[in-house]
C-alpha positions in Angstrom: -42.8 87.5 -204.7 -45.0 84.6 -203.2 -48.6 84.4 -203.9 -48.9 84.4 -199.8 -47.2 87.8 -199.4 -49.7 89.3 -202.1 -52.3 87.5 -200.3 -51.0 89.3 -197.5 -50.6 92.8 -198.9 -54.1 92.2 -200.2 -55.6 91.6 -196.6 -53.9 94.4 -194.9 -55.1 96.9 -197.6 -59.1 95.3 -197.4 -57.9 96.0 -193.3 -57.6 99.9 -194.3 -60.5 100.1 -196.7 -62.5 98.9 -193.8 -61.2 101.2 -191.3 -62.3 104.2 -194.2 -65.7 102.5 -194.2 -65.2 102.8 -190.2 -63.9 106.2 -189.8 -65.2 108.0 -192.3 -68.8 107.0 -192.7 -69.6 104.7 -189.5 -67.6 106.8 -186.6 -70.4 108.1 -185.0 -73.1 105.4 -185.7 -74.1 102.8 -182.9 -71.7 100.2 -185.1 -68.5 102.8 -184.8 -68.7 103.8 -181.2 -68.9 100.3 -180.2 -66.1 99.5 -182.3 -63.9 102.6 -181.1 -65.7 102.2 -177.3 -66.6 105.9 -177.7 -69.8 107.9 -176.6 -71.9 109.7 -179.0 -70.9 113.2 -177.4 -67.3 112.1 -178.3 -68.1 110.7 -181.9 -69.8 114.3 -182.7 -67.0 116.0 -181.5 -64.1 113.9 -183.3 -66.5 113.0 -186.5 -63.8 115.7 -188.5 -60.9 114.6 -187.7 -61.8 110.5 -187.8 -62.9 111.0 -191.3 -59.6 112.7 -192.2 -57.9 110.0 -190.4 -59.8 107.5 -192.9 -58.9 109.2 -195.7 -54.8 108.4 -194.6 -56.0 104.8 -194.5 -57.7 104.8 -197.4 -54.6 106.4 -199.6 -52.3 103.7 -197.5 -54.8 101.0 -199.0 -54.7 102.3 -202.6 -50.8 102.3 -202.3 -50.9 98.8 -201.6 -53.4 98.2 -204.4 -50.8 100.2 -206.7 -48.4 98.1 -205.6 -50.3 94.6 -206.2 -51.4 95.9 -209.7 -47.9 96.7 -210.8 -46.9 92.6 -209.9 -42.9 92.5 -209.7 -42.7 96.1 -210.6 -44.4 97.1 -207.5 -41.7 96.0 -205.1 -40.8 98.8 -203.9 -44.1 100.5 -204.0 -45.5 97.5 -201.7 -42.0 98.1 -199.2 -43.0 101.9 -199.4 -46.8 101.7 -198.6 -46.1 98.6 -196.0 -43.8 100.4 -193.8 -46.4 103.1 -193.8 -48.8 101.1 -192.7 -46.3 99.5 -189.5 -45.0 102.9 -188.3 -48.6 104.2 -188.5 -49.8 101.5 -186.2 -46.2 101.4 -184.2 -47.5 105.0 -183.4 -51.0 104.3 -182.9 -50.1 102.1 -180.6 -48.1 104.4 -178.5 -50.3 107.0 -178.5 -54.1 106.0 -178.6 -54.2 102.1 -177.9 -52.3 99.1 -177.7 -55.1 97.5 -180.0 -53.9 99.2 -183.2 -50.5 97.6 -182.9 -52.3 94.3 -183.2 -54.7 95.2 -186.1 -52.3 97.3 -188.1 -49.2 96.8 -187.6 -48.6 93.1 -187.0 -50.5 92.6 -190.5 -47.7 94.7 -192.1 -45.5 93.0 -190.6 -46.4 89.8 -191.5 -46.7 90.7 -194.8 -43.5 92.6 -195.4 -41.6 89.4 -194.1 -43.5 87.2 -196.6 -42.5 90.1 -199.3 -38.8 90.6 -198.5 -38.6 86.8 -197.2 
């Protein structure tokens, strides 16, 4: 394994610790509706369920964090947590904006390619 796909790894799991930070604690501060473009009548209403949605991120993070700590040992822990992370924003993408396929998913992409390349 390269030192750019950990580098890789590395910055999509800081990309899902932030968007814990986001969902979890921020969602329905002026910061997190302007980063979601949602109203504070729709940030009270989904605060819940975006928290619970940045606790998902935040285990997919620690996965990848797993994985980095373990070195070569991690391989397939990095594969695993990687492939979470694209069909998560594949999904996201479908379903709630074309935006997450670009912030989530091309990341893990990226790095499973440098991993597996």
């Amino acid at each position: 394994m390269t030192t750019a796909a950990n580098i890789a790894i590395g910055f999509v799991a800081l990309l899902h610790a932030y968007f814990l930070v986001l969902e979890m604690f921020l969602w329905d501060t002026p910061f997190g509706r302007r980063v979601f473009g949602s109203t504070p009548e729709f940030a009270a209403a989904s605060k819940v369920l975006a928290a619970n949605q940045g606790l998902y991120n935040g285990f997919l993070a620690a996965g990848l964090v797993w994985g980095l700590a373990l070195g070569d040992a991690g391989l397939q822990i990095k594969v695993f947590f990687l492939a979470c992370v694209i069909v998560a924003g594949v999904f996201g993408a479908a379903t709630a904006s074309r935006a997450i396929l670009f912030v989530q998913a091309i990341p893990g992409i990226l790095a499973l390619a440098l991993l597996l390349g």
